[in-house]
C-alpha positions in Angstrom: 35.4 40.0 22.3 35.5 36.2 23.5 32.0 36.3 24.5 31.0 37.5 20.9 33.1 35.0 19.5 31.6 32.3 21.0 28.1 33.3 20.7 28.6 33.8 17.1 30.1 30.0 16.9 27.1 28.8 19.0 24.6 30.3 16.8 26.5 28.9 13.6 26.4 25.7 15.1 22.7 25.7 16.2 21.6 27.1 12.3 23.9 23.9 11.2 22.5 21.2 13.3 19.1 23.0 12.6 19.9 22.6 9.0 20.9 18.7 9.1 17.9 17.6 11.0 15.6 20.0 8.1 17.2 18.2 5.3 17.9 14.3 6.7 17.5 11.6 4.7 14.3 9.0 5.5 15.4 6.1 7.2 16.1 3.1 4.8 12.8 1.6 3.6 12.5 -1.8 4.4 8.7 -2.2 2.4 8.3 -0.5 -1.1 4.6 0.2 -2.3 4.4 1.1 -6.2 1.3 3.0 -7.7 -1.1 5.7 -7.6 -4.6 4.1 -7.0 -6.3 4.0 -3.4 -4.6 0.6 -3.1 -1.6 2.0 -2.9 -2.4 4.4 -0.3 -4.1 1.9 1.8 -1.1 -0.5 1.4 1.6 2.1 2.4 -0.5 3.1 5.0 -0.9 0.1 7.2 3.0 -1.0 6.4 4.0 2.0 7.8 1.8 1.4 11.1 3.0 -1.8 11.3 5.8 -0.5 12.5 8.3 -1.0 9.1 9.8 1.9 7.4 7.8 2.3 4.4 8.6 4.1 0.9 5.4 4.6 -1.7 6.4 5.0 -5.2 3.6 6.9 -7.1 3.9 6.3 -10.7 1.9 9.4 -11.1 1.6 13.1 -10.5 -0.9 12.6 -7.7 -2.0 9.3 -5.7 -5.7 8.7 -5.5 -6.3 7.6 -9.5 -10.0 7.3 -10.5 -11.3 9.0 -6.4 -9.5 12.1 -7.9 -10.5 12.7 -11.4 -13.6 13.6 -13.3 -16.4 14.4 -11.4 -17.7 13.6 -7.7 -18.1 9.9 -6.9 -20.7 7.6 -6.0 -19.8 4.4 -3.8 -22.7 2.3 -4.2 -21.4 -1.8 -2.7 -20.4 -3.1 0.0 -22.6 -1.2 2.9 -21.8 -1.0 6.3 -18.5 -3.0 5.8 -16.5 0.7 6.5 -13.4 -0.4 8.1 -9.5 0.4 8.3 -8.1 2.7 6.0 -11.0 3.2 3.8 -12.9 4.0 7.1 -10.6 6.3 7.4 -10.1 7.6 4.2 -14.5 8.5 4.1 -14.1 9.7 8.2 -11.7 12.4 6.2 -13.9 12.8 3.4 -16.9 13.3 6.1 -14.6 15.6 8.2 -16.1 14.0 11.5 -13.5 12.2 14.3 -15.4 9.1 14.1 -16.9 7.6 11.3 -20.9 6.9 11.7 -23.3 5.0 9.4 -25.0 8.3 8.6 -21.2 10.1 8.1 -20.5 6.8 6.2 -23.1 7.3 3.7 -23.3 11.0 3.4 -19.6 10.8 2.2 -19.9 7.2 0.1 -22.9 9.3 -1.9 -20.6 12.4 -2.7 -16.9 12.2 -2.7 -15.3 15.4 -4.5 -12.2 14.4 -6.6 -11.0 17.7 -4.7 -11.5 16.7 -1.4 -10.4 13.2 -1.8 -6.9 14.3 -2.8 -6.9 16.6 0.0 -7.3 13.8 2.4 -4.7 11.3 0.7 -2.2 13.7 -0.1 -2.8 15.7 3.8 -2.4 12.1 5.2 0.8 10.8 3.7 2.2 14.1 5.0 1.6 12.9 8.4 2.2 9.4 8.5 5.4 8.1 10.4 8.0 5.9 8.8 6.3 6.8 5.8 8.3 8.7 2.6 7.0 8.5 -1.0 8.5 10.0 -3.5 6.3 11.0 -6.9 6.0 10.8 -11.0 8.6 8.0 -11.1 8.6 4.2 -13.0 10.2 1.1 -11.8 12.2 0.0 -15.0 14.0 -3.3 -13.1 13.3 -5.4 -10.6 15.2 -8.7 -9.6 15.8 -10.9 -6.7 19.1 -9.7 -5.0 19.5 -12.5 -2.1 16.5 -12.4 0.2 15.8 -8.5 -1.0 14.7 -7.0 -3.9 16.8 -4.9 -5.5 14.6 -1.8 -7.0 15.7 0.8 -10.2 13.6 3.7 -10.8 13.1 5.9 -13.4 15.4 8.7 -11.8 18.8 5.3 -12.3 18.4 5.3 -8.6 18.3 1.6 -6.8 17.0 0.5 -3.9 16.9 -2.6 -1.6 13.9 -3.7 0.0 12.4 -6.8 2.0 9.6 -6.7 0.7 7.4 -5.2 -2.1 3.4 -4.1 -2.5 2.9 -4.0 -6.4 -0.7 -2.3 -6.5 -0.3 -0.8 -10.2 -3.5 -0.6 -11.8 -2.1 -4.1 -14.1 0.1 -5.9 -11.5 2.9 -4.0 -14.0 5.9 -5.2 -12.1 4.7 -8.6 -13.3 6.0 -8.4 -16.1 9.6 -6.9 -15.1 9.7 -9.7 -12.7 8.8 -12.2 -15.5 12.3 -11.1 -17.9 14.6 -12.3 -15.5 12.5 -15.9 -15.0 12.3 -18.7 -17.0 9.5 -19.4 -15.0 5.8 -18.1 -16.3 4.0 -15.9 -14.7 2.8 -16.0 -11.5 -0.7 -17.8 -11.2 -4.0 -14.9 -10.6 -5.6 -15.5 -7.4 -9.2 -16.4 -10.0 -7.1 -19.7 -10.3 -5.9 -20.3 -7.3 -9.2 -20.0 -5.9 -10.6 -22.3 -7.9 -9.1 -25.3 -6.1 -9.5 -24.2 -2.7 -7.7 -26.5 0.2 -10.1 -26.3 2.8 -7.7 -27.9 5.4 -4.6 -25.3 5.0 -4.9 -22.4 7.1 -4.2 -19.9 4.4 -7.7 -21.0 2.8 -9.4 -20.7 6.3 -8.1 -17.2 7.5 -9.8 -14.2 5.9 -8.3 -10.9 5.3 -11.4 -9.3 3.8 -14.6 -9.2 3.5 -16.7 -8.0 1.0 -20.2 -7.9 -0.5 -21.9 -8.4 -4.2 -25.0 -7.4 -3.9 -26.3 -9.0 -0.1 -24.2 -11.7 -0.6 -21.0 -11.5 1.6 -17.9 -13.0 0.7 -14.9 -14.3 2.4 -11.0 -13.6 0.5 -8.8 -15.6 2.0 -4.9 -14.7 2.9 -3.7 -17.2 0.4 -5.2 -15.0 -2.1 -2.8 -12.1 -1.8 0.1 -14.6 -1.2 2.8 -15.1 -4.1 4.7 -18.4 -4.8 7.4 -19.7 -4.0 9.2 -18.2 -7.1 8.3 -14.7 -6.2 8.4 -14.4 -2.2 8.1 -11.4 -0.7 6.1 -9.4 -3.7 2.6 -9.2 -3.1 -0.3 -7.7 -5.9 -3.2 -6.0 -4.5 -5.1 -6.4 -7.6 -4.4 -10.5 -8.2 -8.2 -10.9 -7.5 -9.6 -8.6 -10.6 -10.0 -12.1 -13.0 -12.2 -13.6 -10.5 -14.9 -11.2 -11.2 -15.0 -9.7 -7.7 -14.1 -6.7 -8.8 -15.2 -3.2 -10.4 -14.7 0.1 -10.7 -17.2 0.8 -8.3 -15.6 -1.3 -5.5 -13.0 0.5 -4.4 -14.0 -0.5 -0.6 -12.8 -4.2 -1.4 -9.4 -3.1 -3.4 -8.6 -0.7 -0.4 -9.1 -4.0 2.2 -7.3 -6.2 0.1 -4.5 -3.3 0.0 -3.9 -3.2 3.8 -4.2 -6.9 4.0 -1.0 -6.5 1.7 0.2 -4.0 3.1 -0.2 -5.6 6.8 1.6 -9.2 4.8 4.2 -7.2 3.7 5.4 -5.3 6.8 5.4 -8.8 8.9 8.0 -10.0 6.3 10.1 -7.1 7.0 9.8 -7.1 10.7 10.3 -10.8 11.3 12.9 -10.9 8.1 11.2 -14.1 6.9 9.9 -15.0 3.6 6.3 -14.6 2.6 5.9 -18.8 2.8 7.3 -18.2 6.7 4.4 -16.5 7.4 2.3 -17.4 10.7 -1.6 -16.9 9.5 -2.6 -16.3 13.4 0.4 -13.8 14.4 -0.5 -11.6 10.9 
């Protein structure tokens, strides 16, 4: 009768700790990503590898945006610059283990909406320190010491060190903007037009990209925000200068993890965005 006894409390306990570790909580985030383009997959991607707990907001039923509607895509700028996560993103679309030029192209020439949400969907599945939660808003955001303190859609609020916006419109903007008496933060079209060749943050690139043949240089101060707004970076700050199109989703996914990358060494060091150490990131 003992030995019953205690084999039916060791298999209650087992289903229960089994149970807990089925339905525990992610770990705090310490980045937050918001959107539903490729930018924000990109961003929350490399945060996540960097090492820093990582939750993506997706402001819509499905994260991919314009790769995973209408009909199959055509990807015709910026050849044989196939790097990081959009490297990865077309060695998925390929289905190959390593990405060639011949892979490359086959998949840049033909990318089905389908399988494209395959691969971003199957791949934040997979990714450690990396949650996302879908179909919600941010409806506040404020400065909350050195944090920022998050509301969703769903009344929830969360803290976080530091915050990727890569809406299609820099959207958080303008929530950011209502509790300022500052204007809004300056597009990177005008800070690149007076460029300080001697600062570091003008001299280290963080992605390159192409028009045509002509390759271009963006440079980390680019995705950096100013001093009013530390810690919140846009992935799509660069869209007034012109560099920019629909059809260069290659660039926005680069400039995404360069964020993405920025925003995760905030978090890990716990240092503001101004702290930031150009050769270390």
């Amino acid at each position: 009768m003992v030995r019953v006894l205690l084999i039916v409390i060791f298999s209650f306990l087992y289903v229960n700790i089994y149970a807990q570790k089925k339905t525990k909580k992610a770990a705090k985030p310490q980045v937050l990503v918001y959107g539903h383009e490729a930018g924000a997959f990109s961003a929350a991607i490399q945060s996540a590898q960097s090492g820093v707990e990582t939750l993506l907001i997706i402001d819509s039923t499905h994260i991919g945006g314009t790769l995973i509607s209408g009909k199959n895509k055509r990807i015709s700028t910026n050849h044989h610059l196939d790097v990081g996560v959009w490297a990865f993103f077309l060695r998925g679309i390929a289905n190959v283990k390593a990405i060639s030029d011949s892979a490359s192209t086959a998949a840049k020439n033909n990318i089905s909406p389908r399988i494209a949400q395959n691969v971003f969907e199957g791949t934040l599945d997979t990714v450690q320190r990396l949650s996302f939660r879908k179909n919600l808003k941010i409806n506040a955001l404020e400065k909350s010491g050195k944090n920022w303190q998050v509301t969703l859609s769903s009344k929830d609020k969360i803290k976080v060190k530091a915050i990727v916006d890569a809406s299609l419109n820099a959207s958080l903007s303008a929530l950011i903007t209502k509790n300022e008496d500052t204007h809004p933060v300056p597009m990177a079209s005008a800070q690149l037009k007076t460029i300080q060749y001697n600062d570091p943050l003008y001299r280290t690139g963080i992605a390159v990209g192409a028009i045509e043949d002509n390759i271009f240089n963006i440079p980390l101060k680019s995705i950096l925000p100013d001093s009013n707004r530390t810690n919140y970076f846009v992935v799509n700050a660069l869209n007034d200068a012109h560099l920019l199109n629909g059809n260069d989703v290659p660039i926005t996914m680069l400039l995404a993890q360069a964020c993405g990358a920025a925003a995760a060494y905030c978090a890990f060091f716990d240092v503001s965005s101004d702290k930031i150490n150009a050769r270390t990131l």
